[in-house]
N, C-alpha and C positions, 0 to 999 in steps of 0.2 A: 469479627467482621468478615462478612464474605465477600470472596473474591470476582467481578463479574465473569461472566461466560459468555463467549461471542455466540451467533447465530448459527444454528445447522445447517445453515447453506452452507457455511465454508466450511464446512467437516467437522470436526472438534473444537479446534480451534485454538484450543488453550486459555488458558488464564490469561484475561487483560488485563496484566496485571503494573503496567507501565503507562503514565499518563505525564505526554507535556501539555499545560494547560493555559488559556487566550492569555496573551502578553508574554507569555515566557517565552527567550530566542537562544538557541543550543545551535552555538558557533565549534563544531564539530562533526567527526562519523560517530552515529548511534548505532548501537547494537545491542540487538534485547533476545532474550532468552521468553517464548510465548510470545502473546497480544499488545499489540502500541497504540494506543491513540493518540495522536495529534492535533489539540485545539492554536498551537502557538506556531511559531517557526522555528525549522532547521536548516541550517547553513552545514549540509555536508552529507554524505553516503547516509542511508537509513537501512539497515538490515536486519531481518524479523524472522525467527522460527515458523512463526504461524501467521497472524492477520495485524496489516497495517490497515488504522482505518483511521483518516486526514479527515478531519470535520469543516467544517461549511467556510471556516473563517483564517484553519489551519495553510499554512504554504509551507513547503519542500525545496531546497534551492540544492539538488543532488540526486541520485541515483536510486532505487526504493528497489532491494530485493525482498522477497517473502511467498511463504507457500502462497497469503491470496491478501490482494490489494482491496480495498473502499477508499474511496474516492467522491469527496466533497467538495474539497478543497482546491489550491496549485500545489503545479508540480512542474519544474524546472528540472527536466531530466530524462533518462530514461528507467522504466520498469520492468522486471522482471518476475515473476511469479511460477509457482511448478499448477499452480490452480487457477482459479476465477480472480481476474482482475474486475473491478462494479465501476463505471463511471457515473455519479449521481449529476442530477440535473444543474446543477452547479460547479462541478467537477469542470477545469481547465490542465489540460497536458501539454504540455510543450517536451515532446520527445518520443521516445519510442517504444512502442508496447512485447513483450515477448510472455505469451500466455499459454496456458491451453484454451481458457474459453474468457472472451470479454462480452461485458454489458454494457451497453452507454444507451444515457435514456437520451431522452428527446431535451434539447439547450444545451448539452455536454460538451465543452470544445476538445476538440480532439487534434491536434497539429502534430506528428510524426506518421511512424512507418506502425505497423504489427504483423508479428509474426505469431503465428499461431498452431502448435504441434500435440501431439498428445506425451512427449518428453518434458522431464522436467526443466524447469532454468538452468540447472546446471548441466545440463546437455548431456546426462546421463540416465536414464530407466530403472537402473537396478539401482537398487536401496543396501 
């Protein structure tokens, strides 16, 4: 079976290789090794090597770091990313953006602050 591969918009991306799915509720911090998607909810920190991507129906009740965010869904928190955060047209944030580059389309609610640098999240350049 293979494994899916995110989008070259957000670089490589890694292997999606982690799926919570609609109904399932992960009362804890997550933390994944590659690609997350999120059709259900998390009650707690979400931290990702590569791409978190919250689908239409998914909610976040915590803190979402990762090289690059998609966003469908809620998010009860704030975000972090060292790349592209996406807010899709049904994408709802309550809290604070720290990117390099953000998208919000057109209906995306957007409620905090963004800060936006060419450094990564963790406030360091060099690798």
């Amino acid at each position: 079976m293979k494994k899916a591969q995110m989008s070259s918009d957000y670089g490589r991306g890694g292997e999606l290789n982690t799926f919570i799915g609609k109904g399932s509720t992960v009362n804890g911090n997550v933390k994944i090794e590659n690609s997350l998607r999120i059709d259900g909810k998390v009650k707690g920190d979400v931290s990702c090597t590569e791409t978190v991507v919250l689908g239409k129906g998914g909610k976040i009740e915590g803190n979402v770091t990762a090289k690059h965010v998609m966003l469908a869904g809620e998010v009860r928190g704030n975000i972090s990313a060292e790349g592209k955060v996406f807010l899709e047209t049904t994408a709802v944030v309550t809290g604070d953006i720290q990117a390099v580059k953000l998208v919000i389309d057109e209906g995306a609610v957007f409620d905090g602050t963004c800060a936006m640098s060419e450094q990564s999240a963790s406030g360091s350049k060099n690798s």
